[in-house]
Structure formats: structure tokens, C-alpha cells
VEXMAR-122088 format. One line per field, with one value per atom (N, C-alpha, C): residue in three letters; x, y, z. Coordinates in pm, whole numbers, always signed. Layout:
N
residu	[ALA/...]
px	[X/...]
py	[Y/...]
pz	[Z/...]
END
This chain:
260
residu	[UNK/UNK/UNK/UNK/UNK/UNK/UNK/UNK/UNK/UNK/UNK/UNK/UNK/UNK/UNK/UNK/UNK/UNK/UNK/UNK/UNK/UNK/UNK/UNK/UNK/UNK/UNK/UNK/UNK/UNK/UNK/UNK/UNK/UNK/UNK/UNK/UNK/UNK/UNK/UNK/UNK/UNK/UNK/UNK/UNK/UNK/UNK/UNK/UNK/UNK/UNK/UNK/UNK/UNK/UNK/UNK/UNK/UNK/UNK/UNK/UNK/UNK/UNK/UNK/UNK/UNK/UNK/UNK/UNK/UNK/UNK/UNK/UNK/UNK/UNK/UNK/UNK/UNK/UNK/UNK/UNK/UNK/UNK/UNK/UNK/UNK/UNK/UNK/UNK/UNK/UNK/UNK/UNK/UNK/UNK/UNK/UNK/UNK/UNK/UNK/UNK/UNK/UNK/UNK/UNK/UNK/UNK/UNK/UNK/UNK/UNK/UNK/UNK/UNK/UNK/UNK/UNK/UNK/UNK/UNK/UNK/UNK/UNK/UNK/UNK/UNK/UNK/UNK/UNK/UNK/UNK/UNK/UNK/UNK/UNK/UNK/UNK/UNK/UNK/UNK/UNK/UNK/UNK/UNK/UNK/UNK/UNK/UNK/UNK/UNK/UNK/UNK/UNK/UNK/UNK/UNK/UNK/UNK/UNK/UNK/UNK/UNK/UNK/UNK/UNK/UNK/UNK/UNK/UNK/UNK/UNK/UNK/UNK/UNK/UNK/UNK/UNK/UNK/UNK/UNK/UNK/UNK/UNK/UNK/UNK/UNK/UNK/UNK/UNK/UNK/UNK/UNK/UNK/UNK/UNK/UNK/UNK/UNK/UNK/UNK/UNK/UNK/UNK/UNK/UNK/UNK/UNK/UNK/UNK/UNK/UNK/UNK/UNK/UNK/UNK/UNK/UNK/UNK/UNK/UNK/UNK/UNK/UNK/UNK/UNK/UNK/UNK/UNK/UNK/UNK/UNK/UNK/UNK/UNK/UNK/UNK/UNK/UNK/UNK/UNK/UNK/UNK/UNK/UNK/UNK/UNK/UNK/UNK/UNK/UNK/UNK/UNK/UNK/UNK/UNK/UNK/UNK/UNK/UNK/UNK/UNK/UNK/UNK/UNK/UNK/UNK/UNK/UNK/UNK/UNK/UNK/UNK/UNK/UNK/UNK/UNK/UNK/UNK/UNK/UNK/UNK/UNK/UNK/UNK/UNK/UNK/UNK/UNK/UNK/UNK/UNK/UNK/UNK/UNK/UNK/UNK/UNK/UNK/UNK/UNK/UNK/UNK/UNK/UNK/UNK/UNK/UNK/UNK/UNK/UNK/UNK/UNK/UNK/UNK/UNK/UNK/UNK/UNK/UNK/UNK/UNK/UNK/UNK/UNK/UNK/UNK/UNK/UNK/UNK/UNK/UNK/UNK/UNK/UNK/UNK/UNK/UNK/UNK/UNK/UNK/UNK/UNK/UNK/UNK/UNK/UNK/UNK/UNK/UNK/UNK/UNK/UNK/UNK/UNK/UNK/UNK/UNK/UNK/UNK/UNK/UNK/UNK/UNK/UNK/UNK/UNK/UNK/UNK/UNK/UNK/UNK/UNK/UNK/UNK/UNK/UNK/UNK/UNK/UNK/UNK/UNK/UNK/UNK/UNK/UNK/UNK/UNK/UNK/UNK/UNK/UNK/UNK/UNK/UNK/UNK/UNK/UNK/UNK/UNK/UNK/UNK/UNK/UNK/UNK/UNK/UNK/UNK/UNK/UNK/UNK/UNK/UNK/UNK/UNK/UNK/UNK/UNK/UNK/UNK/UNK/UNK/UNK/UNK/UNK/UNK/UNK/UNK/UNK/UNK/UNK/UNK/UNK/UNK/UNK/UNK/UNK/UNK/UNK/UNK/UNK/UNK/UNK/UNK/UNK/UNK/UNK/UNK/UNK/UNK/UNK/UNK/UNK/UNK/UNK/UNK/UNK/UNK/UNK/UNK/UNK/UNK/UNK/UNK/UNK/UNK/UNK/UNK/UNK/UNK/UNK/UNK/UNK/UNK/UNK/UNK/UNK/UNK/UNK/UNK/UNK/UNK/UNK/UNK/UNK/UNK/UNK/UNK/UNK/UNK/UNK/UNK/UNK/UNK/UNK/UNK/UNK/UNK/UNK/UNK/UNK/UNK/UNK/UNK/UNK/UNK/UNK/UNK/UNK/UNK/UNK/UNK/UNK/UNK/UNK/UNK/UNK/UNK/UNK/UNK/UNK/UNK/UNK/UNK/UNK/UNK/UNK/UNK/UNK/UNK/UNK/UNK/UNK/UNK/UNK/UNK/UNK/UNK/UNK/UNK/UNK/UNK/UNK/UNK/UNK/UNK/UNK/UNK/UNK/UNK/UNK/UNK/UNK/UNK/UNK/UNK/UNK/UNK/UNK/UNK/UNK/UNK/UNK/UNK/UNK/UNK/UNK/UNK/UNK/UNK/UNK/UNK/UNK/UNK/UNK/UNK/UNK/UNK/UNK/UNK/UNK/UNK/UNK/UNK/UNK/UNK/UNK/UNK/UNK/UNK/UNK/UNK/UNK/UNK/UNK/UNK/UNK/UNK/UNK/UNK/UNK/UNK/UNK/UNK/UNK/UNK/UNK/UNK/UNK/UNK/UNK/UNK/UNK/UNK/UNK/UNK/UNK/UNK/UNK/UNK/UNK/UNK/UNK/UNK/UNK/UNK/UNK/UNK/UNK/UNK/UNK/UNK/UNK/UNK/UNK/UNK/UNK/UNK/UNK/UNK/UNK/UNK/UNK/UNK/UNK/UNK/UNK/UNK/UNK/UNK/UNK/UNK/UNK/UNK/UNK/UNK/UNK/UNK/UNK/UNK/UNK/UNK/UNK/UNK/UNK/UNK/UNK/UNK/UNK/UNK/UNK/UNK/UNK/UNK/UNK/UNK/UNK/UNK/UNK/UNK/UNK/UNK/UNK/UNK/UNK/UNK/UNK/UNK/UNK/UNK/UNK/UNK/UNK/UNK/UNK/UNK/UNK/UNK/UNK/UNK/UNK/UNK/UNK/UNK/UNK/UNK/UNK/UNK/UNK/UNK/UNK/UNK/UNK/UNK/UNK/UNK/UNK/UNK/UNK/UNK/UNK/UNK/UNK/UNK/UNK/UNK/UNK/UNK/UNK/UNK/UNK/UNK/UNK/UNK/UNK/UNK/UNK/UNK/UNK/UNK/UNK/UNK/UNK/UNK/UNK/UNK/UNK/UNK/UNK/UNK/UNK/UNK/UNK/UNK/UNK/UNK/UNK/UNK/UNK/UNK/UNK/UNK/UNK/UNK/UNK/UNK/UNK/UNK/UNK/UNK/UNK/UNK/UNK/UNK/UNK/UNK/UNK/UNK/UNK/UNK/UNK]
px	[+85/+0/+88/+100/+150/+59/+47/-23/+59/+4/+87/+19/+66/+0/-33/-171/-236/-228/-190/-194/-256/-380/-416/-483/-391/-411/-505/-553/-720/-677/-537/-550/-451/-500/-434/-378/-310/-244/-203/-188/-120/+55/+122/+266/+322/+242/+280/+379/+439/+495/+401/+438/+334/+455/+528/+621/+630/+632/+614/+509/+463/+323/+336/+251/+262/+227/+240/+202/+21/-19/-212/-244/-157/-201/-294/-418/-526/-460/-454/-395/-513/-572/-682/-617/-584/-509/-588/-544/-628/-509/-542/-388/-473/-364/-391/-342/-405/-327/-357/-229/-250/-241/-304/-423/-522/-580/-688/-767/-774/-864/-909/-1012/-1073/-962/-999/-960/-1008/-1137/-1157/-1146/-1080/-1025/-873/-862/-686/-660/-868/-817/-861/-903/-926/-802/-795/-659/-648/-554/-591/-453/-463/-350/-287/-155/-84/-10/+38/+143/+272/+345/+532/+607/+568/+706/+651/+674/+648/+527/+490/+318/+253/+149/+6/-93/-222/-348/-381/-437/-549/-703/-772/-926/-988/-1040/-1168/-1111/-1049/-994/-1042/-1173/-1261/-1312/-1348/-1418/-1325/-1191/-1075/-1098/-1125/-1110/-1010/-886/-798/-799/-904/-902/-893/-820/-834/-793/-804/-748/-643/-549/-414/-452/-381/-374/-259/-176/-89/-18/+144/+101/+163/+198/+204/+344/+394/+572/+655/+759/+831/+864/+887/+929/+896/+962/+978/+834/+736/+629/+654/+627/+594/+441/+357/+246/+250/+157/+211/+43/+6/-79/-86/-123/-174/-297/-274/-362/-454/-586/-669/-679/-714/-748/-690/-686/-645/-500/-428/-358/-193/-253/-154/-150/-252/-302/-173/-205/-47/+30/+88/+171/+163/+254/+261/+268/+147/+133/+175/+175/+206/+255/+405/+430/+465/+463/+489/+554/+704/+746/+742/+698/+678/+732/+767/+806/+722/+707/+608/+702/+653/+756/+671/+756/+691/+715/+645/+669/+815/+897/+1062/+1053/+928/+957/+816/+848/+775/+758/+698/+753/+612/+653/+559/+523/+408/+431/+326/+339/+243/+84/+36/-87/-172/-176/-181/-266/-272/-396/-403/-284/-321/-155/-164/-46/-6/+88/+185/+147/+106/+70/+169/+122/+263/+145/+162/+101/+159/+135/+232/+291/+430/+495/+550/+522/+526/+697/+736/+777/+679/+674/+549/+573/+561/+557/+490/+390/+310/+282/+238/+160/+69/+22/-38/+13/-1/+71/-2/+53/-11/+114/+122/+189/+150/+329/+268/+369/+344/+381/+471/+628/+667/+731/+756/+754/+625/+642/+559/+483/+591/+518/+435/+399/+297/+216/+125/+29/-21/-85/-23/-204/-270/-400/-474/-447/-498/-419/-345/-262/-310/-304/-351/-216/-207/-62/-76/-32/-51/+138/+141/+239/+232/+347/+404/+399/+406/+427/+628/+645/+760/+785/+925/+909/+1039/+986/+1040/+1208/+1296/+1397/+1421/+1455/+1450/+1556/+1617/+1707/+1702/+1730/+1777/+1611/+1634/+1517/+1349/+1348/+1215/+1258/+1375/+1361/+1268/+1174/+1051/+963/+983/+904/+986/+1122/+1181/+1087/+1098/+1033/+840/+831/+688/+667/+544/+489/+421/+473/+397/+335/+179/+136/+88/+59/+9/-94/-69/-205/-297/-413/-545/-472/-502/-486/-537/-480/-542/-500/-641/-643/-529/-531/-423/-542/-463/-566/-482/-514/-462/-327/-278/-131/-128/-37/+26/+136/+186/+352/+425/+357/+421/+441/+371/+372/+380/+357/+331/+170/+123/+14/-33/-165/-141/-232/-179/-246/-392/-479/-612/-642/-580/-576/-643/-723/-775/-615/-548/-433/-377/-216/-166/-78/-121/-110/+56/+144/+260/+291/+288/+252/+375/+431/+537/+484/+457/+397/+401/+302/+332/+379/+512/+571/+642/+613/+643/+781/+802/+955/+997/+1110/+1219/+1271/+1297/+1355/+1537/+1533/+1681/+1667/+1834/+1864/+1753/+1705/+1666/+1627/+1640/+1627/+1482/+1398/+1302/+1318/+1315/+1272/+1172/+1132/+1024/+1108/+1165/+1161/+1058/+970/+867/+823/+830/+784/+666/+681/+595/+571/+422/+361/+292/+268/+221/+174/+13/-37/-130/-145/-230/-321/-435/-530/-513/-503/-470/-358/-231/-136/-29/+44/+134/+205/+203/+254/+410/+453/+571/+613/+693/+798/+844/+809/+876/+1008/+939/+1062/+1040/+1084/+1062/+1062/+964/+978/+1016/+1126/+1153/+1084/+1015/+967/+1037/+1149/+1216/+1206/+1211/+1178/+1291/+1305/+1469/+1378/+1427/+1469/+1578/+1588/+1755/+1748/+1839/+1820/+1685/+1662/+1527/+1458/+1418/+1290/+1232/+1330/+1316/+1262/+1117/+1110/+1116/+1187/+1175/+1114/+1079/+1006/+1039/+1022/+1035/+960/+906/+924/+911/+1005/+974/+984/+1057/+1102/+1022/+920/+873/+892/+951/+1023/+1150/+1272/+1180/+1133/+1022/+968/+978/+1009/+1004/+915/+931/+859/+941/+952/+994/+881/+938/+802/+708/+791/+744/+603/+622/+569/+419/+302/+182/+112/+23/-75/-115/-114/-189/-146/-290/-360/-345/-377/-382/-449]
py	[-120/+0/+125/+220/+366/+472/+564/+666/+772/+893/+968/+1081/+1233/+1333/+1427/+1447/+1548/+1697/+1811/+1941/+2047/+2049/+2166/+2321/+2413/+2551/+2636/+2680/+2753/+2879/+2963/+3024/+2889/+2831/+2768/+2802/+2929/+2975/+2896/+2918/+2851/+2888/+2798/+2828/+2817/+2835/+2871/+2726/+2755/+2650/+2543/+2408/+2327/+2269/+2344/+2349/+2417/+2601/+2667/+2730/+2826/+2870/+3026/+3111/+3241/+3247/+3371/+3350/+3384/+3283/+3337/+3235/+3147/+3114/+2962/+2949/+2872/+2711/+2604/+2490/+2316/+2291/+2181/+2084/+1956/+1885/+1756/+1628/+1466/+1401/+1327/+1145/+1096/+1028/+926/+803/+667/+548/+446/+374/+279/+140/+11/+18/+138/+149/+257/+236/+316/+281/+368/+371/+524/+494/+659/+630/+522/+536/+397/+298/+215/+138/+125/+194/+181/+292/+255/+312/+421/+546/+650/+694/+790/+920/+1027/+1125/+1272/+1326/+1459/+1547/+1590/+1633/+1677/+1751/+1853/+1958/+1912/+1822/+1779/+1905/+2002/+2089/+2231/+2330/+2460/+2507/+2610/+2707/+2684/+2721/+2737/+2666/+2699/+2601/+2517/+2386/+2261/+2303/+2306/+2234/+2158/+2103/+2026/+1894/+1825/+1715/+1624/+1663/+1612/+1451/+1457/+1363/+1217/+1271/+1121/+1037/+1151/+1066/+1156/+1200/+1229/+1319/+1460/+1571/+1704/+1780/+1923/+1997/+2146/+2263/+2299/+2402/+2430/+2551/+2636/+2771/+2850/+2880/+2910/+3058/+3020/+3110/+3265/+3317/+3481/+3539/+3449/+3423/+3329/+3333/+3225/+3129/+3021/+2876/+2751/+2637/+2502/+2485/+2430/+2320/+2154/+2069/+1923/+1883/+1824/+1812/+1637/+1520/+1421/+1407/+1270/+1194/+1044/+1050/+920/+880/+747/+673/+658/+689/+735/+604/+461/+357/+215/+131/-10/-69/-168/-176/-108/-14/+71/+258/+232/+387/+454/+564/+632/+623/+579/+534/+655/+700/+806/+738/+792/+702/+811/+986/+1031/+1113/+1191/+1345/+1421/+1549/+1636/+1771/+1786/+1929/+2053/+2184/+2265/+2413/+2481/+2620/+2743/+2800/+2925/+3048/+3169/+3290/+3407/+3471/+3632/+3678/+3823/+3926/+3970/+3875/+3947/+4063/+4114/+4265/+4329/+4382/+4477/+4527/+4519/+4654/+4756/+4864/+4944/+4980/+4972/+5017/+5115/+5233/+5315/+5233/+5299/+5246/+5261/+5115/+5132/+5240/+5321/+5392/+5541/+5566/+5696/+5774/+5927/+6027/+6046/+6147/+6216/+6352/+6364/+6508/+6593/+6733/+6837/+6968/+7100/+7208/+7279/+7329/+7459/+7515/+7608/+7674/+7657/+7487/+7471/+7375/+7370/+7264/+7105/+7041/+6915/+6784/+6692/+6579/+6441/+6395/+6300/+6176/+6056/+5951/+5887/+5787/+5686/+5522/+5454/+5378/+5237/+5121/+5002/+4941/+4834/+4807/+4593/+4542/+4433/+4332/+4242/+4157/+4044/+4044/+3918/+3836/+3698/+3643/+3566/+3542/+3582/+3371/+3340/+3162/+3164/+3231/+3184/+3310/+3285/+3396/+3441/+3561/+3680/+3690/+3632/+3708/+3733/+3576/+3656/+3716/+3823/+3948/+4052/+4134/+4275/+4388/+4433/+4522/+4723/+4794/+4884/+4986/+5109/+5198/+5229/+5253/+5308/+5461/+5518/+5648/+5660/+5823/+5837/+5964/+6026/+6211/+6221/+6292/+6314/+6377/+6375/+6392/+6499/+6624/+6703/+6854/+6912/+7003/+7084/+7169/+7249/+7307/+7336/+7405/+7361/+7214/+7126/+7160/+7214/+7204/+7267/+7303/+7336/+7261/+7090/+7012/+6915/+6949/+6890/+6821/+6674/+6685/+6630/+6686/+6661/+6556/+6514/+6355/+6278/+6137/+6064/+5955/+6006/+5927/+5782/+5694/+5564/+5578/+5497/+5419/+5330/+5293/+5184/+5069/+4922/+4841/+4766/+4713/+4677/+4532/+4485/+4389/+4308/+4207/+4212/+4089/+4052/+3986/+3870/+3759/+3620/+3634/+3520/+3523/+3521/+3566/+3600/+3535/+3429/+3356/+3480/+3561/+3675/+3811/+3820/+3983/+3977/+3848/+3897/+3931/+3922/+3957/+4134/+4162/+4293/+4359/+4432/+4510/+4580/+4556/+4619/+4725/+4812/+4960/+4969/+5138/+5195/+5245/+5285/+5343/+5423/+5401/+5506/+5657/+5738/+5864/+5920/+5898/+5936/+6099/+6179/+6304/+6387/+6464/+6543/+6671/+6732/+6900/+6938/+7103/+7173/+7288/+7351/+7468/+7589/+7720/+7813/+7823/+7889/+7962/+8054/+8126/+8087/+7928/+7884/+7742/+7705/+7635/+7563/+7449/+7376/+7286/+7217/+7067/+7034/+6884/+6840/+6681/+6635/+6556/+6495/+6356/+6311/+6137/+6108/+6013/+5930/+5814/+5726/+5581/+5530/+5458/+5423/+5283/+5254/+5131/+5057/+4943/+4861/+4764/+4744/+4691/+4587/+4430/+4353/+4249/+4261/+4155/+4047/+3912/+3793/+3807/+3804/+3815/+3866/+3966/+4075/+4041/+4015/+4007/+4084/+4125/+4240/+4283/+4448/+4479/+4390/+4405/+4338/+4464/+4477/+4557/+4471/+4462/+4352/+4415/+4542/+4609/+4786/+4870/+5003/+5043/+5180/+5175/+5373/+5407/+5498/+5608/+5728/+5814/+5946/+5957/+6036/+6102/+6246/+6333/+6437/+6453/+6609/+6732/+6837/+6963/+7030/+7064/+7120/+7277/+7329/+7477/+7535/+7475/+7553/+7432/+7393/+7366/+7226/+7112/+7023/+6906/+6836/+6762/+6624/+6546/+6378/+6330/+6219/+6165/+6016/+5929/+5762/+5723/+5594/+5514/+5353/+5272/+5161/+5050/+5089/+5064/+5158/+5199/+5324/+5408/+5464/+5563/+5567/+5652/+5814/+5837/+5950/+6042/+6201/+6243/+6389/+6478/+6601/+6716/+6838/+6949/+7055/+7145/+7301/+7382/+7438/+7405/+7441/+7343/+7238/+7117/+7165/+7137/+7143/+7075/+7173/+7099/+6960/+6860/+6738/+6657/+6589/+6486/+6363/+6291/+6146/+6084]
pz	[+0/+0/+0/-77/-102/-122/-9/-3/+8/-120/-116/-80/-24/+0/-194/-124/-208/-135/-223/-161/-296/-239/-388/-301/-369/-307/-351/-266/-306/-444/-449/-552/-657/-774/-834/-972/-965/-1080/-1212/-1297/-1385/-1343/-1355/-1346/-1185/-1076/-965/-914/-817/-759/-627/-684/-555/-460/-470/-275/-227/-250/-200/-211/-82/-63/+19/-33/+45/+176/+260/+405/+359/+451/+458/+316/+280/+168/+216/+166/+205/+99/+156/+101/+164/+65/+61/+68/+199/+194/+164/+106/+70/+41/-15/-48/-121/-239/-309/-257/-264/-233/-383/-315/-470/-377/-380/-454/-391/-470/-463/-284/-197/-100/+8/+46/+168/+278/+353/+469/+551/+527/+655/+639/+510/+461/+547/+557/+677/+813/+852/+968/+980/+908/+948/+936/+868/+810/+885/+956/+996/+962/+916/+891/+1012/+1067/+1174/+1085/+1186/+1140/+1240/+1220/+1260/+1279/+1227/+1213/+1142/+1259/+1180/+1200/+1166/+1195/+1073/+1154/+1055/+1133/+1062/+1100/+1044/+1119/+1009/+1072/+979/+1044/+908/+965/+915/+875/+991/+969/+1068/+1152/+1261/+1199/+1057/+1039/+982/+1005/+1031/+874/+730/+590/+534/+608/+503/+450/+496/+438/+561/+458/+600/+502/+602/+471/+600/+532/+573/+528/+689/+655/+705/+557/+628/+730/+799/+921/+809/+935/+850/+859/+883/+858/+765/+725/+668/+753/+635/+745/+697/+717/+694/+774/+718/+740/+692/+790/+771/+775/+694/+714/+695/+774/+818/+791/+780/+776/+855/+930/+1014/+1037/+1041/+1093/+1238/+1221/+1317/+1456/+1382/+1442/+1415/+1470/+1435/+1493/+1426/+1447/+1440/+1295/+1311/+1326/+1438/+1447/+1511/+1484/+1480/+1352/+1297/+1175/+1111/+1060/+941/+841/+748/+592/+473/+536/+399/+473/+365/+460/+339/+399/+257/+332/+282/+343/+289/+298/+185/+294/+175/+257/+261/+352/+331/+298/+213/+165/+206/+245/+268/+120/+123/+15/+28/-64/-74/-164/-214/-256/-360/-442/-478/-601/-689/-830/-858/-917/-980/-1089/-1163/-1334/-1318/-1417/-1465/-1465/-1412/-1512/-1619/-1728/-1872/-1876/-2005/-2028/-1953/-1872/-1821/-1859/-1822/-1876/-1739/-1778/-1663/-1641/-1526/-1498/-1500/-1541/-1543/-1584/-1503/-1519/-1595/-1736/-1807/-1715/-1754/-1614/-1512/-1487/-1337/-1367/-1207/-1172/-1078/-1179/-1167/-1259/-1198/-1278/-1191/-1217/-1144/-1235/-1204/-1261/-1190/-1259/-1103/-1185/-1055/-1038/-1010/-1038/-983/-927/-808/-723/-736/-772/-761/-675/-637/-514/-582/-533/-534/-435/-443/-554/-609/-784/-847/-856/-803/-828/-674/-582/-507/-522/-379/-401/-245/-259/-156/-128/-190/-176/-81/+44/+204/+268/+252/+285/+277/+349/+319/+332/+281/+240/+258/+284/+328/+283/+281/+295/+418/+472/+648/+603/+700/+742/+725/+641/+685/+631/+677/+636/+559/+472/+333/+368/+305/+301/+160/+204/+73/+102/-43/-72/-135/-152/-278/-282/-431/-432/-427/-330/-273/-99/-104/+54/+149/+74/+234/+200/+121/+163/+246/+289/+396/+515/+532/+654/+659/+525/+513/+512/+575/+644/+511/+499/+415/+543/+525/+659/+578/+675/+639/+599/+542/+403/+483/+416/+446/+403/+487/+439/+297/+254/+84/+67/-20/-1/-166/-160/-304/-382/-506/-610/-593/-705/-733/-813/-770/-810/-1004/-1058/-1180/-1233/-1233/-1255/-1343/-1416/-1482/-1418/-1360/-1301/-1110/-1025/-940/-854/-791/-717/-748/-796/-797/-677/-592/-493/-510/-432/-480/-458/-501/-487/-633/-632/-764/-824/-798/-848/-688/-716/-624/-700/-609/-687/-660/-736/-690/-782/-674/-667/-580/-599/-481/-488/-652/-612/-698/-746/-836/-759/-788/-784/-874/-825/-933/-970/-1051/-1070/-950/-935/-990/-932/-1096/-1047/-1045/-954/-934/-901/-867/-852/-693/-683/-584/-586/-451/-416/-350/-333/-269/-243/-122/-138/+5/-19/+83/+59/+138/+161/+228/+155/+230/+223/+415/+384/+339/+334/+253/+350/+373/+511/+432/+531/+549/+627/+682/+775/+732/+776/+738/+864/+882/+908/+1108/+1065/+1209/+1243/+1216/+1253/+1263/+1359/+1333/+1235/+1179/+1068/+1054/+892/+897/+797/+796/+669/+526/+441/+384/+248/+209/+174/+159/+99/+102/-67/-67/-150/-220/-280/-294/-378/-322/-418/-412/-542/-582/-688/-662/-705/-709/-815/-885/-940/-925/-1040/-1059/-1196/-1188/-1257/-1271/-1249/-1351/-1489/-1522/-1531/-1418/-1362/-1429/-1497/-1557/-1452/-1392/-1292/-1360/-1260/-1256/-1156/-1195/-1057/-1097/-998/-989/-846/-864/-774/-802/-683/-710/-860/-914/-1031/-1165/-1149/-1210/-1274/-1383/-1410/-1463/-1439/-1417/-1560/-1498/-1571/-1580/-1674/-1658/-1778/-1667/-1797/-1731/-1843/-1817/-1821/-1782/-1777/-1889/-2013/-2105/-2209/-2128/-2170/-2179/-2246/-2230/-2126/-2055/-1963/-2006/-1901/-1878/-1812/-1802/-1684/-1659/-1581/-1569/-1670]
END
């Protein structure tokens, strides 16, 4: 008799990986045996967790099934299958080791379909933005993700936005995994914006490092990486902006008005 573990994950991407799994990521556990046969055919089956966090339920009814939820950290999981009753209750009949991954990071792209803001005259340059989660073979979707609070770092001729507060963001919820792009954050767009200002223009610096927050279902914020919104002008008034792989983008003052 060979029983092997079954593990099928509630988001089932095309492409994704079936050993590793995101934190919060929901995982439907069962076994195949050859010859073919029920749990109560050998006893009554139940899933155990050997090694590492997370939750099981719904493994009350002793046929070999439960869902797995995983915890909201990285880490080596063992998930073990035994035998409920008989002579060889206890026995481990199937095991399966798999790793859980945090968000090792982040990217940003324009979003399709919209322009770069810039006021005739001004020193200005804006976009908006979509924000997406990697890595890109699991999936992030019971996560909720958020920007930290942090104060701008700035020179030259931005320096009296020295200091200015980028306060925290609402938590957001993210979508299904992508093997191409990543998880994308469920935000309408984020508005990466520093300012419109008049002449006379010169040389000047802006940045926000800002972190990049993540919790699985009320769990303490985590940091998982930061993300930079930098912003230049140089003596007539030419602005760049970036973030997060984003960019840069620029306009000078002469550029024609327009919008997102």
C-alpha cells in the first residue's frame, strides 16, 4: 500500500509552484493510495502539522481531508498523515514538506492607459501607479498590504518640503497570483505626486523611503521592503520623478498641460 499526499491551493495559478506557498495562503489537503482505497479502509486518516506554523481544520471527520492555513511568517512546514485507528493507528502514511515565503519585494508600473501630470509653467511631474507583489510563483492574496508612514527627506530648491509627512495608508487587499507579473495590490491606483511649484527654479532633491507593510489576518505589521519616491529639479525647472522601479519620468516647464 503507497499513499501519497495530495496538496491543492485555493488560488491555483497557472505556473505557480506546488512546494512553495505564500504566508495566509489557504492549502486543501487529501492522499492518493495505490491500490486505490478510503480512509476507513486503513483506519481513518488525519493530517498533523510535525514541524512549523500554521493552521489545520476540518480534519474532525478522520477521511484524510483538512485545509491548511498558512502562518504569516516564513518557514519550513511538515504536514504528516496518520492513521486514526487499528492496528496501526499512529503510523505516518504520507508526509509532505513545503516552505512558506513572505513578500521578498515589490515593483511598480504606470498604469496602462493613463499620462503624466505636469502644469504649463510649473515645476510638476506625477503619474499613477499600480503596485505588484513578489515572488511571483505563489500567491499573496490573504494578505492585506498597506504603505508606512515616513518624512520626506528634501534640498535644494524642494527644501521646504523637507520633513513633510507621508502618513500611512489603508490596508489593501491584493488579487490572485500571476507567474508573470506577481500579485497585484487592490488599490484603484496610487497617486505618486510630490507637487506643483512656481519659478524661480533651481537645482533640488526629494525622497520618501517608504515602507511597505504587510499583515495575514490581524497580525502584526511586517515591513517587507521600502519603497523609494524620488523626485529632482535642476536649475530651469526640468522635474523627474520615480518610484519603485517606475520611471523616471520627466517634464519641463514648457511642456503642455496634462492629466492622468
Amino acid at each position: 500500500m503507497t499513499v501519497s499526499a495530495l496538496l491543492l491551493p485555493h488560488d491555483n495559478f497557472c505556473g505557480r509552484s506546488v512546494v512553495r506557498f505564500g504566508v495566509g495562503e489557504l492549502i486543501d489537503l487529501s492522499f492518493a493510495s495505490s491500490p486505490k482505497s478510503t480512509a476507513a479502509d486503513l483506519g481513518g486518516l488525519k493530517w498533523f502539522i510535525s514541524k512549523g506554523a500554521g493552521t489545520l481544520s476540518g480534519t474532525g471527520g478522520n477521511d484524510g481531508k483538512g485545509l491548511y492555513t498558512a502562518p504569516s511568517s516564513a518557514g519550513s512546514v511538515t504536514l504528516v498523515l496518520k492513521v486514526v485507528s487499528g492496528h496501526n493507528a499512529g503510523a505516518v502514511v504520507a508526509s509532505t514538506t513545503i516552505m512558506i515565503v513572505e513578500p521578498t519585494g515589490a515593483k511598480m508600473v504606470q498604469k496602462p492607459g493613463t499620462g503624466i501630470l505636469h502644469v504649463n509653467g510649473t515645476w510638476s511631474c506625477a503619474f499613477l501607479g499600480e503596485i505588484f507583489l513578489v515572488p511571483a510563483d505563489v500567491s499573496f492574496t490573504n494578505i492585506l498590504m498597506r504603505e508606512g508612514s515616513v518624512a520626506a527627506v528634501a534640498s535644494g530648491f524642494l527644501a521646504d518640503l523637507n520633513g513633510h509627512l507621508h502618513e500611512a495608508g489603508a490596508l489593501c487587499s491584493v488579487g490572485p497570483g500571476d507567474c508573470a507579473s506577481g500579485c497585484k495590490v487592490n488599490i484603484l491606483e496610487d497617486k505618486v505626486v510630490t507637487g506643483i511649484l512656481a519659478p524661480p527654479f533651481a537645482v533640488g532633491d526629494f525622497l520618501w523611503d517608504i515602507p511597505w507593510q504587510y499583515s495575514v489576518g490581524g497580525s502584526p505589521l511586517r515591513t517587507f521592503t521600502t519603497a523609494q519616491h524620488h523626485a529632482t529639479a535642476d536649475a530651469n525647472g526640468q522635474a523627474t520623478i520615480s518610484k519603485k522601479g517606475a520611471g523616471p519620468f520627466s517634464r519641463v516647464p514648457s511642456d503642455p498641460t496634462e492629466g492622468f
